[in-house]
N, C-alpha and C positions, 0 to 999 in steps of 0.2 A: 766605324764599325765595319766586318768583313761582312761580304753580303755573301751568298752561296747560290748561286746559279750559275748554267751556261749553256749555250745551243749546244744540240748533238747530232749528227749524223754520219751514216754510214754510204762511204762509196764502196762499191765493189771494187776487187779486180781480178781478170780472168787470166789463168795459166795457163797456157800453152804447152803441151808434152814435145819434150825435144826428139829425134828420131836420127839414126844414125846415119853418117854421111860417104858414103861407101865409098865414093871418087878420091876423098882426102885422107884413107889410108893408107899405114906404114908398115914394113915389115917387124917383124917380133923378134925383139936384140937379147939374146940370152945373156945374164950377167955372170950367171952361177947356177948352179944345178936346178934349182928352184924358183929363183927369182925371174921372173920374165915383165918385161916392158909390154905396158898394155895402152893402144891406142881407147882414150876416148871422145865421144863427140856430143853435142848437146845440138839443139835446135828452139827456136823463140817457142815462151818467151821463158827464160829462166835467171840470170845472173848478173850485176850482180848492182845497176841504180835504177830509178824509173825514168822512161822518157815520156814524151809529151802527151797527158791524158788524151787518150781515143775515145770519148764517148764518158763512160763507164768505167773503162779498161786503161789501168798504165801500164805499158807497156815494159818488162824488165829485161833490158840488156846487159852482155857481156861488159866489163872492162881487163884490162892489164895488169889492174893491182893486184888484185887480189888471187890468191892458188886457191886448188879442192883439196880435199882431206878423202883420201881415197882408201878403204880397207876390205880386205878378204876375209869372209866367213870371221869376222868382228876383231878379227885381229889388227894389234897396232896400226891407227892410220897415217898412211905414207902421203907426203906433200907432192903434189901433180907440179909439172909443167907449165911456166906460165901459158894461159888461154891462147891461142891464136883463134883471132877473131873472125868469123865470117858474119857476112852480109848486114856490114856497119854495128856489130856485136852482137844482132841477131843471133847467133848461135857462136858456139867455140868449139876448137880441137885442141885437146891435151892431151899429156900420156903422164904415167906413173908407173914406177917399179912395185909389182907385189910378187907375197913371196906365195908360191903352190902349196899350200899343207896335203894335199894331192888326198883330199875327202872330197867327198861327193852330195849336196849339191853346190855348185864356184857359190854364193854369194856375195854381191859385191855393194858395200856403203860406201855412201856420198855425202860429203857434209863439205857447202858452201857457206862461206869464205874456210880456208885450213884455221885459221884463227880462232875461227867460234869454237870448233872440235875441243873437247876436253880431255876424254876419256873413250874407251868402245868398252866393251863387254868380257869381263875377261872370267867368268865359269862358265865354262864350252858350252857357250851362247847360252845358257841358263836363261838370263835376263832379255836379249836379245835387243841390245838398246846402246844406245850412246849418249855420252853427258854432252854439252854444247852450252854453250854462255853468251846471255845479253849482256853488257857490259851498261853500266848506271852512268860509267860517265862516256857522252857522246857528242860526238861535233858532226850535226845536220850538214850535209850539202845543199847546196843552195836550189834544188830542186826533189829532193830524197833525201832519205837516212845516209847517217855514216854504214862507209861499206861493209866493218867490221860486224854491222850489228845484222846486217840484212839476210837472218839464216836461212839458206835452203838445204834439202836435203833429198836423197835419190834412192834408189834401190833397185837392183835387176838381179837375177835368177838364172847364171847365165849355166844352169844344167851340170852335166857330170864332166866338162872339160873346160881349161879356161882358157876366153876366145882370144883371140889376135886384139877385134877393136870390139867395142861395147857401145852401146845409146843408151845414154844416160836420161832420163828425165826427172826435173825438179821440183819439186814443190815446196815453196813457204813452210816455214814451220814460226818465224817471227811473226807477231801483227804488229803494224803501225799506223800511229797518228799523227794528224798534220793540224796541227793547233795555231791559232791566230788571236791577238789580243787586241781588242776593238775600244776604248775613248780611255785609253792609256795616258793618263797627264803627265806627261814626264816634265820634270824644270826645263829651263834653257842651259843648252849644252851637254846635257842629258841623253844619253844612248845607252841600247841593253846591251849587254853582257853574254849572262848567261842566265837562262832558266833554270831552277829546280822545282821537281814534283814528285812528293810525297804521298802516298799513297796510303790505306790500310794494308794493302794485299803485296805479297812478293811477286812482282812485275819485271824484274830485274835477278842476273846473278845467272848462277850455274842449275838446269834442269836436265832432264832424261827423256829423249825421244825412243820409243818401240817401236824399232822398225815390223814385227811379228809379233802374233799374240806368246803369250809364255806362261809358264804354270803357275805364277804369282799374280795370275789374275788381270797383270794388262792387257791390252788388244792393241793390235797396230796401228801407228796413228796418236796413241797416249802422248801425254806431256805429264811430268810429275815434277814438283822443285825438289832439287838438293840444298841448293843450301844459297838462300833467294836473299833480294836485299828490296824494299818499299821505297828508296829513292831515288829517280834518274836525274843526273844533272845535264843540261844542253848546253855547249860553249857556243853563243848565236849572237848576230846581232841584229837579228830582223825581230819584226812583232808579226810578223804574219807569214803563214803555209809554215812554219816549223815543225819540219818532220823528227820522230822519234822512232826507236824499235820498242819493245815489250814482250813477255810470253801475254800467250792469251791467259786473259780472265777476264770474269763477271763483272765489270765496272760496275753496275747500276746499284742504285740505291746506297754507294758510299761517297766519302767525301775526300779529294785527293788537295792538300795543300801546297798551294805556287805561289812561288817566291819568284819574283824580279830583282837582279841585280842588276845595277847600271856600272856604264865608265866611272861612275861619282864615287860608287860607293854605297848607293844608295839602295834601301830592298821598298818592294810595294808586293806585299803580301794577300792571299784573298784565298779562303777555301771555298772550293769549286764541287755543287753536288750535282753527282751524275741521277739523270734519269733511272728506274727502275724496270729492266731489261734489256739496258747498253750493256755491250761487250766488246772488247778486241779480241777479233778472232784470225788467225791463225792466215797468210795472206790476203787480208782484207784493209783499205784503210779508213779508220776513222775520223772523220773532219767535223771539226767543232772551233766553238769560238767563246774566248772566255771576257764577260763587259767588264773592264774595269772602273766602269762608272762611279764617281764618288770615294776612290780609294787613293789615298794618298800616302808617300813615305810612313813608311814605319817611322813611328818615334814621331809623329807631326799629328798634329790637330787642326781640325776646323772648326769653326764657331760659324752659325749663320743664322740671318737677321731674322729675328723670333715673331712673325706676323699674327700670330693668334696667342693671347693669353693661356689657353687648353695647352702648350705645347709646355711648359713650364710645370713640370712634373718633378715630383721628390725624389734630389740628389741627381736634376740638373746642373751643372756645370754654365755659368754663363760669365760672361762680361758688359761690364755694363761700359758705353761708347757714345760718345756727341756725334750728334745727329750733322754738329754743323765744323766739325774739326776729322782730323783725324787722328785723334784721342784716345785711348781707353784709362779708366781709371785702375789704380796702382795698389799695392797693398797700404793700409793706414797707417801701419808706424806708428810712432807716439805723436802726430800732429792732430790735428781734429777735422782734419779736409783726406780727402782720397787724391793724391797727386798726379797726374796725365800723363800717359808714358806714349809715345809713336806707337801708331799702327797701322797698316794697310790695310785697306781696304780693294776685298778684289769682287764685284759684283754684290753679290748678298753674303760673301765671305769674307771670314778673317782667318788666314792662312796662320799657325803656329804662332803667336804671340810670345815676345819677351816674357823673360822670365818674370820683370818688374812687374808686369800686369796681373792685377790680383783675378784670381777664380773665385766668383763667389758660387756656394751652393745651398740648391732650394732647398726650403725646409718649411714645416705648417709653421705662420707665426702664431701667436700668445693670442688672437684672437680670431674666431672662426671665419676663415674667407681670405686670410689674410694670408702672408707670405714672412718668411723669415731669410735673410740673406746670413749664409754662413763663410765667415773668411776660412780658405783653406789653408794659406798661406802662416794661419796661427790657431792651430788646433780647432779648426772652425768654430770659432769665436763668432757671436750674434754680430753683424753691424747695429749699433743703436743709437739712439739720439740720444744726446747729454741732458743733462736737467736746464740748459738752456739750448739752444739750436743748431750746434755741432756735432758731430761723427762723434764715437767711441766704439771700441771692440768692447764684447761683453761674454765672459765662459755662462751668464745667465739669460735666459728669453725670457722680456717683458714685455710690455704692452709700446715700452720705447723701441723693442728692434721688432717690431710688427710693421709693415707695410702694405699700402694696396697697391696693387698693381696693376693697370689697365694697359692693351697695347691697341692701338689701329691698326689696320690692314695695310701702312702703308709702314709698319713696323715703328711709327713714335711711342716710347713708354711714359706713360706716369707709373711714380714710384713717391705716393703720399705717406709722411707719416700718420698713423695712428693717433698720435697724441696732439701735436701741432698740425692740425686740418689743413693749414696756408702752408705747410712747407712740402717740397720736392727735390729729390736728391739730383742735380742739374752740373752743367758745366757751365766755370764762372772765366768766360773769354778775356775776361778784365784781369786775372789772377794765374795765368799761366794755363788757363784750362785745366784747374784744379777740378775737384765734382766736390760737393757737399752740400747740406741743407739750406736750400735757399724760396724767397717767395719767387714767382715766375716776374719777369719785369727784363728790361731793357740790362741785354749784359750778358743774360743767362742761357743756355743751349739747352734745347730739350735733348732727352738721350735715346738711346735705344740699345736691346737686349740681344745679344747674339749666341746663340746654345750651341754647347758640343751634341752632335745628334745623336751620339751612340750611348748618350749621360741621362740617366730620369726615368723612372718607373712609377706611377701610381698616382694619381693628381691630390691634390691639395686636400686638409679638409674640406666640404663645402661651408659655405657661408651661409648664415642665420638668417632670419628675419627679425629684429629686434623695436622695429615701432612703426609709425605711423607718422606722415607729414601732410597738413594740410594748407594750402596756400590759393591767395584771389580771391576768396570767395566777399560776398557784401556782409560787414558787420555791422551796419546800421540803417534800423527800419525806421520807418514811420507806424506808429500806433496804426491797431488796424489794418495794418497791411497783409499779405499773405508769405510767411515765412518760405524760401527757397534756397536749398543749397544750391551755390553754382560755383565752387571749388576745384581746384585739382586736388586727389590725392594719391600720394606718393607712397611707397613701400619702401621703407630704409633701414638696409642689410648691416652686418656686423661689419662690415668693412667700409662702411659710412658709403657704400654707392647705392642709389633709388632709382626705383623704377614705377612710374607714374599706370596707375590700374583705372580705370572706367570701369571696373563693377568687383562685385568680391565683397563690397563694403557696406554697413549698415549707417543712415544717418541716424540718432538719435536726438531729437528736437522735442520730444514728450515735456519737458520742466519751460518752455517759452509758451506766456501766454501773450500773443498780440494785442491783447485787448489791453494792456495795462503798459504803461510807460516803465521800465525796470530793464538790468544788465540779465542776463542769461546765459546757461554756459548749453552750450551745443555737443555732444558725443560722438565721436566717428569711431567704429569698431571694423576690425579687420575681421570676416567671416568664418576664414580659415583657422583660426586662433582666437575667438573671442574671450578667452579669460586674461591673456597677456598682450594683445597685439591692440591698442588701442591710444587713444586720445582724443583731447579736445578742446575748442575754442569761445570767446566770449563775442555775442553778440548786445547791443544795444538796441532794445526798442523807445523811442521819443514822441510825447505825446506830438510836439513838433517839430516842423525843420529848421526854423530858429533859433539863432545862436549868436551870443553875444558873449565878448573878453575883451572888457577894460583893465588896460593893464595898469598894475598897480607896483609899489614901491616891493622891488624882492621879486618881483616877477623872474625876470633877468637878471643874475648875478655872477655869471660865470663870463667869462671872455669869451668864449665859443670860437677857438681859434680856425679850427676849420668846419664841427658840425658842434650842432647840442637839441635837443627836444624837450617839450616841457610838454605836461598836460591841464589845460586851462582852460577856465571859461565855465559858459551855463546850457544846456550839458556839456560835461567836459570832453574834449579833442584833445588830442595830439597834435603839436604842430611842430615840424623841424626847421629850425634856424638854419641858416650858411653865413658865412662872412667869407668877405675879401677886403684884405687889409693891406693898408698902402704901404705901413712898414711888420710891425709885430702887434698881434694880438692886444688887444684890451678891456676892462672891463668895462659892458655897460652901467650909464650914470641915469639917475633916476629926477625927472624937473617935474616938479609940479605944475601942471595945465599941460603940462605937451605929453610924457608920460616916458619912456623908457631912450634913453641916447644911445644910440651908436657911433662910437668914435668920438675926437676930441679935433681939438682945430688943427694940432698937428700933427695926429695920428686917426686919420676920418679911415672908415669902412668906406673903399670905390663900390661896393655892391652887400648887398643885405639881402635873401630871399624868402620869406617865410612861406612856409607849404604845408598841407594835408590832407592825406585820402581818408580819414576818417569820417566823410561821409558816403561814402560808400555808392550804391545807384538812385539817393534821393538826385533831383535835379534840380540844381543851384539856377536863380535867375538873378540875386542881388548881392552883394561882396562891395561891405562898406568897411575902409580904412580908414584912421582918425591919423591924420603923417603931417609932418615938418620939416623944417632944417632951420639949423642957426646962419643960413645964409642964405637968404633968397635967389632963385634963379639958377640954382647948383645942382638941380637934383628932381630925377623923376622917378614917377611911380606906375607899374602896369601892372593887371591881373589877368590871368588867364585859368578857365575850367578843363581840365581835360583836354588838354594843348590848343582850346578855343578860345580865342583874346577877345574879353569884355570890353565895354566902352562906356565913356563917360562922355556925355555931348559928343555922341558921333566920332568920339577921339580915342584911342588906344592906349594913351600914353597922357599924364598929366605933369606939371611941372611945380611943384613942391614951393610953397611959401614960407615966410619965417614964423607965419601964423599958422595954428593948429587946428586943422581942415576936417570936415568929414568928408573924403570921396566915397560919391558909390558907384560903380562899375555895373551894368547890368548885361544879362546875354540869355542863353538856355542852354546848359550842356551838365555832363554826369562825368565825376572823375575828379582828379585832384587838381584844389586849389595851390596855384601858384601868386604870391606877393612878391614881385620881384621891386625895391630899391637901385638905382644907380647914381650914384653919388660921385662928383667930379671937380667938388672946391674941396677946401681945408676945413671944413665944420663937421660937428656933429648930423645927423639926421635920428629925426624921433618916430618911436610907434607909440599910439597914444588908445586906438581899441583897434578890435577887428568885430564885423558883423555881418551876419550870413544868412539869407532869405525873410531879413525883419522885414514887417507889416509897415 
């Protein structure tokens, strides 16, 4: 994006009237009846570079290059003599042939350099003016303008006879500015050219100076364009003090466009808005300075590392980039992966990227809060998940090219689908550093989002609130006791992310009577929204905290390769199994007197855990297991409450017989029951009950 500012200020500078130099006059060479040779002489400061700022003041001296344009009473002007310089060009002497029209009163114009001169006035001084020209295209001196452009102009009255010699003195009629360009990035190898600057106003080209008021309403002193041109170009190769000429105008409050061309080739473009009542005026110079902070080649792109989710606005431009590669992902083609292309990385930037590297752009997804990634690369086609866990382009938005989007401040993104909760669009280090829908796990890169900054207006739709999540809290009392919420609850948005509230919320416990042993279902309402924003949970009230499950034939019938839960017993629990299996999974075998097997002689469970927080903040002192093994001496058994290890005889740890035992474990703590088995022969090991705070 071109940004539009620039410092602005104004130096003066002061002109010195020149005075004639009486000692260094010549005689008068008649050529022809009319024509006579007229010394002139000038004195600081008037003609025709600056030298070295005084204060305030640059001083303008004579050079050699440049002639005057000298005319009589406005007639054709005649080209002087070159300058003989005094007092190191402080002033000069010159002559010029003009012709006597032999009226009364001599007038005599001046117009420094003979070059700029266009035209004089040709209805018997009607108009009383001369044309003069800025030229648009100019080559600065390395301390000044080109000389061509640097107008002065003079005027003397020298009475009813015309003299021998004349003092001329000059004045500006050009303004100029001395322009500098401040965190200019250029490449390597990289060096400026030439400048151009573009203007609204005619700045440049051919105008008309009045030397004398005139019946057409100018006054002395006027500038009017003829026929003006809005662009100077500067052939330079510096970025800083680059002087130019201009007529005066009103700069302020418009906007002048500069262009950078380099040795490369290359433009860096930026419109530049002046203050509102800058002007260049008429020998005066303007110094200013233009940032090129943040502007890069024309025809180049930056992308940079997207730290806050808010910045992600519709019909951003972004790329999505591994966080742990130097990656970005590719357009999809007909594969079901986004493929990796190189990219550099230069601070929180990505300088112009391959063509290969897809743009995707922001778009609301199909559900509130959510995000839509659109390929641009194919009629911005949805990215969407397949109807199993791969990429597709989609010309429709579903709830499959719906994503959430989160970013840290350290710019890592997630980018969850919608539909499959576990998956993340990631880079697969294992696969060429492809990107596609993956679970997070060993392999995978997290990414990050890099925006074009000048890309994205309007944020997202917002996201909903759509329910309620309650979690921790105690689901099982004791008869009698005094009912108490002590849960979190969560607020869970349309885009599946929650956010945990400590008030706002209604418990509704009105249908639980403590007094009676029975299940009860508990109400949690969101305040803000109570007709739709709600849910709720079962609690258990028990006359006691006793509990008994003898297991029986069917109990356990699945292999529980790695988890399985059953709900069993008097009152019923929840308990979850684990297995750890020496080779593959198998089903428990059910023995009469020992009661449910795990494992076989060849294929034993090394560990068995059985657990449950289904009692909730009663607090457990006794935790009896009915255990065995077909192989004595193989195999131990421990309990712990609430990560606190019970004991039996002062022991932590019992060691399993091939008879079928009741251990009880005893201790005091609140939390979940852990039964942990460890098994380390070739046999089966049995559960045979479990029992909990019996009498």
């Amino acid at each position: 994006m071109k940004k539009s500012f620039a410092l602005f200020s104004i130096a003066a500078i002061v002109f010195a009237a020149v005075s004639c130099n009486k000692e260094a006059s010549i005689d008068v060479e008649i050529t022809s009846d009319n024509e006579r040779v007229v010394e002139f002489s000038t004195e600081p400061i008037t003609k025709t570079v600056f030298g070295t700022l005084d204060g305030t003041t640059y001083p303008t001296l004579w050079t050699t290059n440049k002639n005057v344009a000298l005319s009589l009473n406005y007639a054709t002007a005649r080209e002087s003599t070159t300058p003989v310089l005094v007092s190191g060009g402080t002033s000069a002497n010159f002559s010029a042939a003009l012709i006597d029209d032999e009226t009364s009163p001599k007038k005599i114009l001046a117009v420094s350099p003979f070059t700029a001169i266009v035209s004089t006035s040709s209805f018997n001084e009607e108009y009383k003016s001369i044309k003069f020209k800025i030229e648009s295209e100019q080559t600065p001196l390395e301390n000044s303008v080109d000389e061509d452009d640097q107008v002065l102009v003079a005027f003397n009255n020298a009475g009813s006879t015309l003299p021998e010699s004349v003092t001329m003195s000059f004045n500006h009629v050009a303004a100029y500015g001395r322009m500098s360009f401040v965190n200019l990035g250029l490449a390597d190898g990289e060096s400026v050219a030439s400048v151009s600057m573009t203007s609204t106003l005619n700045w440049a080209g051919q105008f008309y100076y009045y030397f004398e008021d005139n019946t057409h309403g100018n006054n002395a002193g006027d500038i009017t364009v003829s026929s003006g041109t809005k662009t100077i170009n500067l052939t330079t190769t510096s970025t800083s003090d680059i002087w130019f000429a201009c007529a005066p105008v009103a700069i302020g409050g418009t906007t002048v466009h500069v262009v950078i061309t380099t040795n490369k080739g290359t433009t860096y473009s930026k419109d530049v808005a002046f203050p509102a009542g800058k002007a260049f005026q008429s020998g005066k110079v303007a110094k200013f300075a233009i940032d090129m902070n943040g502007i890069v080649a024309d025809g180049a792109k930056v992308y940079t590392l997207v730290t806050d989710v808010s910045s992600l606005t519709l019909g951003s431009e972004v790329l999505i980039v591994s966080n742990s590669t130097e990656h970005a992902a590719g357009a999809l083609g007909t594969n079901t992966y986004l493929a990796a292309y190189s990219i550099t990385k230069s601070g929180s930037n990505i300088n112009t990227p391959s063509a290969s590297v897809e743009i995707f752009k922001i778009a609301n997804g199909n559900i509130a809060g959510t995000y839509a990634l659109q390929c641009t690369s194919d009629s911005d086609k949805y990215l969407t998940l397949t109807s199993g866990t791969s990429l597709e382009k989609n010309a429709t938005l579903t709830d499959k090219g719906s994503w959430a989007i989160t970013i840290t401040g350290e710019g890592v993104a997630s980018i969850r689908s919608m539909v499959e909760t576990d998956r993340y669009i990631l880079s697969n280090s294992g696969s060429s550093n492809r990107f596609s829908s993956y679970k997070p796990g060993s392999g995978y890169n997290d990414v990050s989002i890099y925006k074009d900054a000048s890309t994205g207006s309007g944020a997202i739709t917002a996201k909903t609130i759509t329910g309620l999540e309650v979690s921790g809290m105690t689901t099982t009392f004791l008869k009698d006791d005094t009912f108490e919420f002590d849960g979190v609850v969560k607020l869970v948005y349309s885009d599946l992310s929650k956010e945990t509230i400590n008030s706002g919320y209604t418990i509704d416990a009105s249908g639980v009577n403590m007094g009676v042993a029975d299940d009860y279902t508990v109400h949690v309402t969101y305040d803000a929204d109570p007709t739709n924003i709600k849910t709720s949970y079962d609690i258990a009230v028990i006359a006691t905290s006793a509990y008994t499950w003898t297991l029986a034939s069917g109990d356990l019938t699945s292999s529980g390769a790695y988890a399985a839960s059953v709900s069993k017993g008097s009152p019923s629990r929840t308990w979850n199994l684990e297995y750890t299996w020496k080779t593959t999974a198998s089903n428990p075998q059910w023995q009469a007197g020992k009661g449910v097997g795990i494992g076989t002689g060849n294929n034993p469970a090394t560990s068995f855990v059985v657990s449950t927080s289904s009692f909730g903040s009663i607090t457990i002192t006794k935790v009896r297991v009915n255990a065995s093994i077909a192989k004595s001496g193989s195999a131990t058994l421990q309990v712990s409450v609430g990560g606190t290890p019970f004991e039996r005889s002062s022991a932590t740890s019992v060691s399993l017989t091939t008879t079928a035992t009741d251990y009880t474990f005893t201790g005091s703590a609140t939390g979940t029951i852990v039964i942990t088995y460890t098994n380390s022969a070739d046999k089966a090991i049995y559960l045979g009950a479990i029992g909990v705070n019996e009498e």
